[in-house]
C-alpha positions as CSV (number, residue, x, y, z in Angstrom):
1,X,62.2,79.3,76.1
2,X,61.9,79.8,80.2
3,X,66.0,78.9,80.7
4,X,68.2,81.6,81.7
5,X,71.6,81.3,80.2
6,X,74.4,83.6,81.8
7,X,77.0,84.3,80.3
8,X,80.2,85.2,81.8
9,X,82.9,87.0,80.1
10,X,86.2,87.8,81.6
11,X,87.2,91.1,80.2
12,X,90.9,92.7,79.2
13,X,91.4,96.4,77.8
14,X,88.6,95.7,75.7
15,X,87.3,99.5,75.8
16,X,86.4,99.1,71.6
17,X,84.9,95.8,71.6
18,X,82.8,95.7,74.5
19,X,79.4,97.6,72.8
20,X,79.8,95.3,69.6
21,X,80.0,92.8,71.6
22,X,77.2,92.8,73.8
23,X,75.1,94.2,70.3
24,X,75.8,91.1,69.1
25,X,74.8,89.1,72.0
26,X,71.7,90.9,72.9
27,X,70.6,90.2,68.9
28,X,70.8,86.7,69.1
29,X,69.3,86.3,72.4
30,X,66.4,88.1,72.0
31,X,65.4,86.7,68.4
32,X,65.8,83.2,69.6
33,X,63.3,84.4,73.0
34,X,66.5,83.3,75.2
35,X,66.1,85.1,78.5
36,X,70.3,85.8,79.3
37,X,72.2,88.3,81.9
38,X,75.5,88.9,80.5
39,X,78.1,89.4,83.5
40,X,81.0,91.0,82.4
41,X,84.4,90.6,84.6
42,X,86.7,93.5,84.0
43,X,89.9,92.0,85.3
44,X,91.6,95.4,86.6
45,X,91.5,96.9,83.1
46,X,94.3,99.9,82.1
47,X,91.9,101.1,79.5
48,X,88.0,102.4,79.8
49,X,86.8,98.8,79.9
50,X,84.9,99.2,83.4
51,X,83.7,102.6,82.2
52,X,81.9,101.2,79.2
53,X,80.9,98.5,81.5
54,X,78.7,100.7,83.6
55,X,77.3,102.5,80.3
56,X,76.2,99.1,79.5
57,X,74.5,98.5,82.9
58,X,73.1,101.8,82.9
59,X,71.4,101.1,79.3
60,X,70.5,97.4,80.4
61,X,70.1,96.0,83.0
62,X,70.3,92.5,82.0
63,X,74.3,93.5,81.8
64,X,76.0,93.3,85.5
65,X,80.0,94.7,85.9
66,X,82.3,93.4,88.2
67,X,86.1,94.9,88.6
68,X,88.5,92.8,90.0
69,X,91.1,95.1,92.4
70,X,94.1,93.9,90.7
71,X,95.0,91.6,87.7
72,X,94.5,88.4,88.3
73,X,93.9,86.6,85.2
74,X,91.6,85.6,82.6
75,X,90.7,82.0,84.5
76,X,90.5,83.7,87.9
77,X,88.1,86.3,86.5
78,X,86.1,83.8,84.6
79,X,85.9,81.7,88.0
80,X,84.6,85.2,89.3
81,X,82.1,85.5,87.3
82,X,80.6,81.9,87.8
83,X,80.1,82.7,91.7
84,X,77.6,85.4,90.4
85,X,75.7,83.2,87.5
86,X,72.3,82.4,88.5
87,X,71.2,80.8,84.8
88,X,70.1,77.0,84.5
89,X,72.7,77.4,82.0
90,X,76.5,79.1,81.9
91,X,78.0,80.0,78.9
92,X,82.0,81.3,79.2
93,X,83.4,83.2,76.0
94,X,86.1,85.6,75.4
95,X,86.2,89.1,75.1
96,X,87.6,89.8,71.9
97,X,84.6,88.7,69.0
98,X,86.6,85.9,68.1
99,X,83.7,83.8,69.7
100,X,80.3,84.1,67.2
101,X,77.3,85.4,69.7
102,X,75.3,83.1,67.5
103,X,77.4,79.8,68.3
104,X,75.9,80.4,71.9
105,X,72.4,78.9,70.6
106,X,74.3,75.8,69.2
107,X,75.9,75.5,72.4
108,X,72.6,75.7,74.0
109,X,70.7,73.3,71.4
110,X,73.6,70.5,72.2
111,X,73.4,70.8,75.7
112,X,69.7,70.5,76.0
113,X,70.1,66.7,74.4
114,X,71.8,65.5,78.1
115,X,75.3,67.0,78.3
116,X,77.0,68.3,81.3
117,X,79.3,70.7,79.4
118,X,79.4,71.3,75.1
119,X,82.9,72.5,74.3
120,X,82.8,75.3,70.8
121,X,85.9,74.3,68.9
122,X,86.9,76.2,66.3
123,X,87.3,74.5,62.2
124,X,90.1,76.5,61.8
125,X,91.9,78.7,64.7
126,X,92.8,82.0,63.9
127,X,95.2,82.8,66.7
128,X,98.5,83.7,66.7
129,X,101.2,81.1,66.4
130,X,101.7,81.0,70.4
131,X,97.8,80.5,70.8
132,X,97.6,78.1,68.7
133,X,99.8,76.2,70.5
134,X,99.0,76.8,73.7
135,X,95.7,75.2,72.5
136,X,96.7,71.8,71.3
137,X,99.0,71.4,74.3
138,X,96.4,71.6,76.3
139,X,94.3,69.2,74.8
140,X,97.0,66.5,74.7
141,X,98.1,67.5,78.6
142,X,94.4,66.8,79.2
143,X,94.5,63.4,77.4
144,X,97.0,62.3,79.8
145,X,95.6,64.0,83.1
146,X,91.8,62.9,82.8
147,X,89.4,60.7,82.1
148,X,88.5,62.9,78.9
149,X,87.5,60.6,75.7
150,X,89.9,60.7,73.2
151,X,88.3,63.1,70.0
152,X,87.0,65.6,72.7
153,X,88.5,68.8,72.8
154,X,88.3,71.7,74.8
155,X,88.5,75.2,74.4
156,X,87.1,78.9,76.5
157,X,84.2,79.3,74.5
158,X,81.5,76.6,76.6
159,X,78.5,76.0,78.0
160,X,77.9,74.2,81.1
161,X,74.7,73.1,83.3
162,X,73.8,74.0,86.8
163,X,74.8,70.8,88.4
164,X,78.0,71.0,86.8
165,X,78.3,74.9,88.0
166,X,77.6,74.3,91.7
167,X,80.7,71.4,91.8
168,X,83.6,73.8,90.4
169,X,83.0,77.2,92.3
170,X,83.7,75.2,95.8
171,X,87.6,74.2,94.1
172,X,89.7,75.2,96.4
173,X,93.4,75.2,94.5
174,X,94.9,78.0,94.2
175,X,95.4,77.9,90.6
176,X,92.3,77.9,88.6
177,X,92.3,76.8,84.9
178,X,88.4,76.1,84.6
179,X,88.9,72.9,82.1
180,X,90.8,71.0,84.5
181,X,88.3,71.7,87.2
182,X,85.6,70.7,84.8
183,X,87.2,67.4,83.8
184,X,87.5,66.1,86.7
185,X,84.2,65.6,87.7
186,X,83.8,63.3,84.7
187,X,81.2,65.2,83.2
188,X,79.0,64.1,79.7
189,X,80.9,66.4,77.2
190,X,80.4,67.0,73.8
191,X,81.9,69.2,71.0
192,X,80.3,71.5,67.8
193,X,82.6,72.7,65.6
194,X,82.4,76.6,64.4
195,X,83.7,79.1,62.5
196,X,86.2,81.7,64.2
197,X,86.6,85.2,63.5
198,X,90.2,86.9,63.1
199,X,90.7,89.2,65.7
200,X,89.0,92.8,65.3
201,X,91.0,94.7,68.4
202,X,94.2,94.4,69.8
203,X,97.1,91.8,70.1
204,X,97.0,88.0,72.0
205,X,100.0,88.4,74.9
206,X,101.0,85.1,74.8
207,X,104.6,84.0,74.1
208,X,107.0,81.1,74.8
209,X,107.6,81.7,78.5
210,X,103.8,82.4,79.5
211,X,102.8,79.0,77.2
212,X,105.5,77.0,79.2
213,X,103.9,78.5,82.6
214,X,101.0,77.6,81.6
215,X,101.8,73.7,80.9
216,X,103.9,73.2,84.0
217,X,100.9,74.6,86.2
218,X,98.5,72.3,84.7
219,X,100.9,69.3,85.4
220,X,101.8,70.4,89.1
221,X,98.2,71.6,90.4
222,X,95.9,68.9,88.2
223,X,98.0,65.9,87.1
224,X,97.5,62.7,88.9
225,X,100.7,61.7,90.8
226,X,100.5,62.0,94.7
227,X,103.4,64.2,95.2
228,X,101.6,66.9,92.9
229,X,99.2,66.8,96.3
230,X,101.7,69.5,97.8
231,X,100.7,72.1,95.2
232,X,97.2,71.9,96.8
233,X,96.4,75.0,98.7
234,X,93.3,77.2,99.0
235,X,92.1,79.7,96.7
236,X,92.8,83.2,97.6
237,X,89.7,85.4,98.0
238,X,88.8,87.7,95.1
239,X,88.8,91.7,96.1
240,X,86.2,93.4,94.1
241,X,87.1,96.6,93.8
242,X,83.5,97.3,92.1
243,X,79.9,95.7,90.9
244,X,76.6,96.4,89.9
245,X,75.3,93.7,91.3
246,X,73.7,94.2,94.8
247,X,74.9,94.3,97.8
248,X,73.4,91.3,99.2
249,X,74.6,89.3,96.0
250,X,77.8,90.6,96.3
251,X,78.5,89.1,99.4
252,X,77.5,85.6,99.2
């Protein structure tokens, strides 16, 4: 296969689940003859995420680190990342091996038949209750918001083509939730359905307050009344504290 898939994966205090997960990645890729750079976005980690980053780089150089200067969010990180993709095709998962490496060539498979963006959606979600949540509101906010056919669903784990790529890095709002962005340029979307893991490392942070954040931001920045116009603002630079990429990328 001559495509390149990058994939871009925002990354959290993830110090023992980065190896595995790139293992896991780099198997699947190479048996299926997928050429891939997997672009890792350490989003101002308190652990030794960016550390193992680098070991990663160092071993292969299909890996490329970036290390954002302060925290600024899984979305924002994600959105990062996507500036720095150079693959015909973008795949965005989480950091956390909830999200099966091998789902990626489904995702790939699906999209190859004419789709803009194939959403992964999990058979049954093995999140915490807040999660969960969090989830469905989303997908019923986004019923209301867009133009999204009823039955799709959306969810982090996606992959998205080049033309669709090029129209959401130029969003200028300054609060990024990448679905939104996505949905908005009316895109051909389809969903697979997969299996997803239970959580190996570490605890979800959301709660209540963050979820109820969450929804009121969507409805201000992407909803469809006029008024919601005011929340319109541009996006604040990212400072990169750090990245393997060079120099000359890195400042495009």
């Amino acid at each position: 296969m001559s495509d390149l898939i990058s994939i871009v994966i925002p990354v959290y205090n993830s110090e023992d689940s980065l190896f595995e997960l790139y293992q896991s990645i780099k198997e699947v890729m190479e048996f299926n003859q997928i050429k891939f750079e997997l672009i890792l976005v350490d989003d101002n980690s308190l652990d030794q995420s960016y550390q193992k980053i680098l070991a990663l780089n160092k071993k292969d150089k299909q890996v490329k680190g970036i290390r954002l200067s302060k925290n600024f969010g899984q979305q924002n990180a994600i959105f990062c990342g996507l500036q720095f993709a150079k693959g015909q095709y973008i795949v965005t998962m989480d950091d956390d091996l909830q999200h099966q490496a091998q789902t990626i060539l489904s995702l790939y498979q699906q999209i190859k038949k004419g789709y803009d963006v194939v959403y992964a959606i999990p058979k049954q979600r093995s999140d915490n209750f807040y999660r969960s949540l969090g989830s469905k509101l989303t997908n019923f906010l986004f019923n209301h918001i867009s133009s999204k056919k009823k039955g799709i669903r959306v969810s982090s784990f996606r992959i998205i083509n080049k033309k669709i790529l090029e129209k959401i890095i130029i969003c200028k709002k300054s609060f990024i939730y990448l679905s939104a962005i996505i949905l908005k340029e009316n895109p051909k979307i389809a969903n697979i359905y997969t299996e997803q893991q239970p959580r190996k490392y570490g605890v979800s942070n959301y709660n209540f307050i963050k979820l109820l954040k969450l929804f009121l931001k969507l409805y201000l920045y992407y909803g469809k009344s006029p008024f919601l116009k005011y929340f319109y603002s541009k996006k604040e630079q990212f400072l990169i504290a750090e990245s393997t990429f060079k120099k000359k990328e890195e400042s495009k």
